[in-house]
Every structure is written in C-alpha cells, then in structure tokens.
C-alpha positions as CSV (number, residue, x, y, z in Angstrom):
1,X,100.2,110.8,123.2
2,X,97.8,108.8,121.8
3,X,98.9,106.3,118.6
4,X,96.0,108.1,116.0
5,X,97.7,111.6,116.1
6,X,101.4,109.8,115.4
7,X,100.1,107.5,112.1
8,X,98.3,110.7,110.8
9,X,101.8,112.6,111.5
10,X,103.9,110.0,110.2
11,X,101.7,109.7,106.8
12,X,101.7,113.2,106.2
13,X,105.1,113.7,107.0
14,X,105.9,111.2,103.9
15,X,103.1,113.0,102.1
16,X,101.1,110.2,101.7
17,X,97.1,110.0,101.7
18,X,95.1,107.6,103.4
19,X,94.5,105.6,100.4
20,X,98.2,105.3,99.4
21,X,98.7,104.1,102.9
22,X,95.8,101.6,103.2
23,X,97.1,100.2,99.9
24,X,100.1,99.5,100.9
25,X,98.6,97.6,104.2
26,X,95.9,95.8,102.2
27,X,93.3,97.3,104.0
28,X,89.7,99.5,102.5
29,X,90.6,103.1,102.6
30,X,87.9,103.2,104.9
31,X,89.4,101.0,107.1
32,X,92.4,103.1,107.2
33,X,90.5,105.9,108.1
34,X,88.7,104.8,110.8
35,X,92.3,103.6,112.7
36,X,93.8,107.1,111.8
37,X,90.5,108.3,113.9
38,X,90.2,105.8,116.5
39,X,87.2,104.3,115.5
40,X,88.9,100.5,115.1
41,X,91.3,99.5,117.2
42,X,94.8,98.2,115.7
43,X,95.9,94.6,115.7
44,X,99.0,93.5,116.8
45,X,99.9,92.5,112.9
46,X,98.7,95.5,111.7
47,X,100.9,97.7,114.4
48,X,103.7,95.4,113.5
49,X,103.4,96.1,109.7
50,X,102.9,100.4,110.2
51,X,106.1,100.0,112.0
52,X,108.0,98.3,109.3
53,X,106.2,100.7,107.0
54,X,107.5,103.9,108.8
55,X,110.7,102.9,109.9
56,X,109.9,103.1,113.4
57,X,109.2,100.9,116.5
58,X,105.9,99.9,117.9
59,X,106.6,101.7,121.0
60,X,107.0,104.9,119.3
61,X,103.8,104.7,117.6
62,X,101.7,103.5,120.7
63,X,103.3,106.6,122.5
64,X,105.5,104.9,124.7
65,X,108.6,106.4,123.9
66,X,109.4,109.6,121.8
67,X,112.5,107.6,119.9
68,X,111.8,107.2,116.5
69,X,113.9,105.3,115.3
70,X,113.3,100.9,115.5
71,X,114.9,99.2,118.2
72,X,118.1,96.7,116.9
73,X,116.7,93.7,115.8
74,X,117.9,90.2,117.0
75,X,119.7,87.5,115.4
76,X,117.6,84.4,115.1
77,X,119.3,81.8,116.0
C-alpha cells in the first residue's frame, strides 16, 4: 500500500481537512495536497512530523507494516 492512500485515511479518520492538516505542518494547503496525491514526494522531516501528528510510526505510513501504533521510543542516553 502506497503512503498517499494511508495520510488521506488517517486525516479523514480524525475528520480533518487538508487545510487543518497543512496548518498544523506549516505547509500551503496546496502543498498538502499535492503529498496526499503524490505529486511531491515527502521529506524525511516531514514523514517524521505526520507520524508524531498521527500517533503512528513511519513504517506504518510508508506501508511497511500494517501496525499502527509507534514503535517504543529509546532512552537517550
């Protein structure tokens, strides 16, 4: 599964719109939009930050695992 459909699923399924979403990223709307599509690739920061935003890991949203929930973090030490 491909990462566009899960971020469109994951945003609807908090009832979000696009533009709540790209607010919260500080990003255009339209910049939102176009990753939700798959006209722009992600960045790494930008993955990084929709996980933290969903409450999931990267790996879930890239497709590479169907677990949902984040992954224990580490203790810096």
């Amino acid at each position: 599964m491909a990462i566009y459909p899960r971020i469109r699923d994951l945003r609807e399924d908090q009832d979000w719109t696009q533009q709540q979403v790209a607010e919260m990223l500080y990003v255009a709307r339209s910049s939102y939009g176009a990753y939700e599509t798959g006209v722009s690739e992600f960045t790494p920061d930008l993955l990084c930050r929709l996980a933290e935003l969903y409450g999931t890991s990267v790996d879930y949203l890239l497709g590479l695992t169907d677990e949902r929930r984040p992954y224990p973090r580490t203790k810096k030490r």
